[in-house]
N, C-alpha and C positions, 0 to 999 in steps of 0.2 A: 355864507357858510356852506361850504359841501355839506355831501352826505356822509361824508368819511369822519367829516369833523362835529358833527351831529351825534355820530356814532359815538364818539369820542368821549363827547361832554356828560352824554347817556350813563358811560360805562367807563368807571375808573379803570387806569390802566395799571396792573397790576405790577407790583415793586418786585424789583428783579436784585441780584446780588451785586449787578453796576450799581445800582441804586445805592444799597447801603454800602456799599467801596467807597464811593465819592462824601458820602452826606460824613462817615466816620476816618477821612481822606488816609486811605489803607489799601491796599492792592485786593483786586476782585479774589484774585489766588486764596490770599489771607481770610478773607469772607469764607471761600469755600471750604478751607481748612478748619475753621471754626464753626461753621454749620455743619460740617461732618463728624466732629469731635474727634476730629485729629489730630495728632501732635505737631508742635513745630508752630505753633501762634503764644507769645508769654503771655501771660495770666492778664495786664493790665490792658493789652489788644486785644483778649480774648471778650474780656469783659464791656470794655468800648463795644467792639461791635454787638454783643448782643445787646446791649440800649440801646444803641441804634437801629438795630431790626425792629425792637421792641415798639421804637415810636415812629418810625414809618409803618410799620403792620404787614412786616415781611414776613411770607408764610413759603416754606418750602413748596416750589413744584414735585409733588409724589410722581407725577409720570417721566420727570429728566430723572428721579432717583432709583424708576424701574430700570430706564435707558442705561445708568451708570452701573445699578450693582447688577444687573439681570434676576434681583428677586423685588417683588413686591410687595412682600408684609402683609400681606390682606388677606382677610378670612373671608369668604362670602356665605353670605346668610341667606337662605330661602324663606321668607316666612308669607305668614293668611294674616291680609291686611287687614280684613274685618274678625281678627278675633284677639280679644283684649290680653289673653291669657301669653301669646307670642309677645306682645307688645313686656309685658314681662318678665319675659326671657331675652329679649335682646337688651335691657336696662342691665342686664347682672353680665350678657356675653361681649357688651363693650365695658367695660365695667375690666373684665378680666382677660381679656383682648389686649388691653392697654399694658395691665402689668406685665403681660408675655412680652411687650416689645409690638403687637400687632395691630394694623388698623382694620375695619371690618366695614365692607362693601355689603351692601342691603338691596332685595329681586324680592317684590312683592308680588304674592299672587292671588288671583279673585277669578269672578267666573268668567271674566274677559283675559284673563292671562295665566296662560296654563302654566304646569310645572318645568315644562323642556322652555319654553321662553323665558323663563324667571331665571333658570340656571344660563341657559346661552349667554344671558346679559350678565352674569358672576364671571363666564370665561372668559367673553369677551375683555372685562377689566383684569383679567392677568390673577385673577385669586389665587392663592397656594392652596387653598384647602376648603371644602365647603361642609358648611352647617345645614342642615336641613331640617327645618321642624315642622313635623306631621306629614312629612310625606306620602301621597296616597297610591304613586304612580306606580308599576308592576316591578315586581324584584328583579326581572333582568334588566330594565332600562336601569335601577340601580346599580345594579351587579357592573355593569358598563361605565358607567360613571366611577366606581368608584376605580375602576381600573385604570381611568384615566387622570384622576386626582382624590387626594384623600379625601376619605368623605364618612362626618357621622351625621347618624338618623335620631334626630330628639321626638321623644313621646310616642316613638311606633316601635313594633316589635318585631325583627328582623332577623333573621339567624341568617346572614350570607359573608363568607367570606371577604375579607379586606372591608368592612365595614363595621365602623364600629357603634354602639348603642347607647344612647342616656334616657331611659324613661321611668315614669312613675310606675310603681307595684296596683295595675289597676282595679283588677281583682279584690285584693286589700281594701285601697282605699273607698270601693262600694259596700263591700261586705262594713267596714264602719259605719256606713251610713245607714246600712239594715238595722247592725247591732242598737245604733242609736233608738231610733223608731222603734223597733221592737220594745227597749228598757222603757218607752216611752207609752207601750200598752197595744200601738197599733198592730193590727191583723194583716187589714187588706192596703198593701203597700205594692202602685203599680211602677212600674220604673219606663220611663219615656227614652229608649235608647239612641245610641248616634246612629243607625244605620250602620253604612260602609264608614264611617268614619276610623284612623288610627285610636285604636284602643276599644272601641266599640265591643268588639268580641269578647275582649278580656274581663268587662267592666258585667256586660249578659251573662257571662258564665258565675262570676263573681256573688252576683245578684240571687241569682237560682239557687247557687250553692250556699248564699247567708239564712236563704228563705227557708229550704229546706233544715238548716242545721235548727233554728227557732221554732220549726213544727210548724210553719206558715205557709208550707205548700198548696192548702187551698186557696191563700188569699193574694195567689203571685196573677201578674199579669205585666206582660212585657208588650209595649206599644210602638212601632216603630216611629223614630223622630229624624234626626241630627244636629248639627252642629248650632243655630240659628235660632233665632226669636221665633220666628214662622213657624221650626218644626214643633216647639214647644210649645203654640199654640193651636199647631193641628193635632197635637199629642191630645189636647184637654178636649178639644171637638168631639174627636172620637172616644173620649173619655164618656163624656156626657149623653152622645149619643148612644154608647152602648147600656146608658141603665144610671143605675145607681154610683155615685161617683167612690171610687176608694175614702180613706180618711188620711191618704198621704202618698205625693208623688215624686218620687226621685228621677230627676232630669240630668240627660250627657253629660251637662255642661253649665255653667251661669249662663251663658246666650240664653240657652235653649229654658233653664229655669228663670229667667227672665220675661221671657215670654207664655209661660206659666203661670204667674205672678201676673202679668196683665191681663189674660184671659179670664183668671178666675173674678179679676177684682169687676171688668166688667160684667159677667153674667150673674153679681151681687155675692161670691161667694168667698165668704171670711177668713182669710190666711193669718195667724194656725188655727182657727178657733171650729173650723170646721175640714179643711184641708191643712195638713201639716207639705212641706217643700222646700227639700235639697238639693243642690246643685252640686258642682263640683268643678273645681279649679282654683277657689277664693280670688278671685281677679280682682282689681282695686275697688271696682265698682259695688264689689258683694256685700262692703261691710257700709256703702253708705246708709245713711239712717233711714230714707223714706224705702232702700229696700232689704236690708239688714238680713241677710240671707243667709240660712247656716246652709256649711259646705265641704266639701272638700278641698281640702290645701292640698297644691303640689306644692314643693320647696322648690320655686321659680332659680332662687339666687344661687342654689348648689346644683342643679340641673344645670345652670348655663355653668359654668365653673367645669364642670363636667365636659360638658361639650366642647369646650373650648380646647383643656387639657388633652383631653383624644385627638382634637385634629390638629395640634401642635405635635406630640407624639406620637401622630401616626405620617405628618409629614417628612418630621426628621427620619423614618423610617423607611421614607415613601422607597419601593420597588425592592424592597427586601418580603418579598411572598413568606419568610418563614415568620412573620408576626402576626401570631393571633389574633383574631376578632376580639374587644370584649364589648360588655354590656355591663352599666352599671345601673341598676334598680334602685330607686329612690321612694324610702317610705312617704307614705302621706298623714295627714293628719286632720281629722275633724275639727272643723270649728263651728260651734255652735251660737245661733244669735236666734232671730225670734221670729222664724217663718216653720218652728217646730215646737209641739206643747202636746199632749196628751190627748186622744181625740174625745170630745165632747156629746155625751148620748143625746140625739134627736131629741127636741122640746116637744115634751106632750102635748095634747091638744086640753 
């Protein structure tokens, strides 16, 4: 046996439109005109062949169908492989990808691959239009991209022309987390922020401004974090080293309240019964039991829905300059589970 025939045996060869011609003995033409769903094959050809694609496992070539129409249907997505919260947003933006008629190509990125690599590889595959979630890169490098192809920004806050916007009201959705803990009795409520992260600034100003509205201006303290289990456990370090610890910590993000959450459980300290602890995003992982975390909800399923809609509508429009940017704000919503209760006065001695 060759090498070639090695290769062979390795790797099915994949079913071509000869293939199902011959097996449903009908002209390849006839195939192609029924994979294209175009007229001119009758109903009982029609239907033959697609059983017969159906049981060989004929699956259209997407790249002869960029060759043929010169459009590729494809949304390209940029997302942060290690953060749960992308992971759903992209379940609701193929989800609604699909209904449009579009398939959606996926450029992840991490601290080994930056954001201009992640996009190069969407261009490279011929995208019409790119999603972007959380982008961090500088607004001109956006502003350029999106000159070059439609492009919205999900979860950041961007005023630039020919770009369009899907994010959470993030301001809001912190300020419910104050309001929470405040009804709840707490004072000194420290907030572990994202840093430079998208939203960060929104979510600090948000913070300051629930604290101050509750009369709780002596009991603010803003610790720099971000995105990550890490920051959230350097968050509690410097918590603890500075003194006395708050009686409730609002964290960026689940990651970062996650790692919160394991910090305190090992230095022996009782989540809620001594530290109350909100996150925000509810990512699937929030509501499991052993960490049942109350949070903030983004509405995952109508952000992507959003984002989808934009760069469908802004592709059909692509190079007409008189179409405005928009942005669409998406409320949030508290959810409450059992990493918040009342803080509990110090046992006497």
């Amino acid at each position: 046996m060759t090498a070639g025939d090695q290769r062979a045996v390795g790797r099915p060869r994949r079913v071509t439109l000869a293939d199902v011609a011959r097996h449903a003995g009908v002209s390849t033409a006839l195939v192609s005109i029924v994979m294209r769903g175009a007229s001119g094959a009758s109903e009982a050809n029609r239907q033959k062949v697609l059983q017969v694609a159906k049981e060989l496992g004929y699956v259209p070539d997407a790249r002869a169908r960029v060759l043929r129409q010169g459009r590729s249907q494809l949304l390209g997505v940029m997302f942060g492989i290690q953060q749960p919260f992308h992971a759903d947003l992209l379940e609701g933006i193929y989800a609604a990808a699909e209904d449009a008629g579009y398939d959606v190509v996926l450029s992840g990125m991490a601290a080994s691959r930056g954001e201009d690599r992640a996009v190069d590889t969407l261009l490279a595959d011929r995208c019409e239009a790119l999603i972007l979630l959380a982008p961090q890169s500088p607004r001109a490098w956006l502003a350029d991209l999106a000159d070059r192809l439609p492009t919205v920004v999900v979860a950041r806050s961007i005023a630039e022309p020919g770009i369009d916007v899907v994010r959470t009201a993030e301001a809001k959705g912190i300020e419910l987390a104050v309001d929470h803990l405040a009804e709840l009795e707490h004072a000194r409520i420290a907030h572990i922020d994202g840093g430079n992260s998208p939203g960060a600034t929104e979510r600090r100003k948000g913070y300051r401004a629930a604290m101050r509205r509750h009369g709780l201006s002596g009991g603010e303290c803003v610790v720099p974090g971000g995105m990550s289990e890490d920051d959230g456990a350097r968050g509690v370090f410097k918590l603890l080293g500075a003194g006395e610890l708050p009686t409730a910590i609002l964290a960026f993000n689940d990651r970062c309240a996650t790692g919160v959450l394991d910090t305190l459980l090992r230095a022996g300290i009782r989540v809620p019964e001594q530290v109350s602890v909100v996150g925000f995003d509810d990512t699937h992982h929030a509501g499991f039991s052993h960490i049942d975390l109350t949070t903030v909800r983004q509405d995952a399923a109508l952000m992507a829905r959003l984002s989808v809609a934009h760069a469908i509508r802004r592709l059909e429009g692509f190079g007409d300059r008189s179409r405005s940017s928009r942005e669409d704000v998406v409320s949030p919503a508290l959810v409450v589970r059992g990493t918040t209760a009342k803080p509990r006065p110090p046992a006497s001695n």
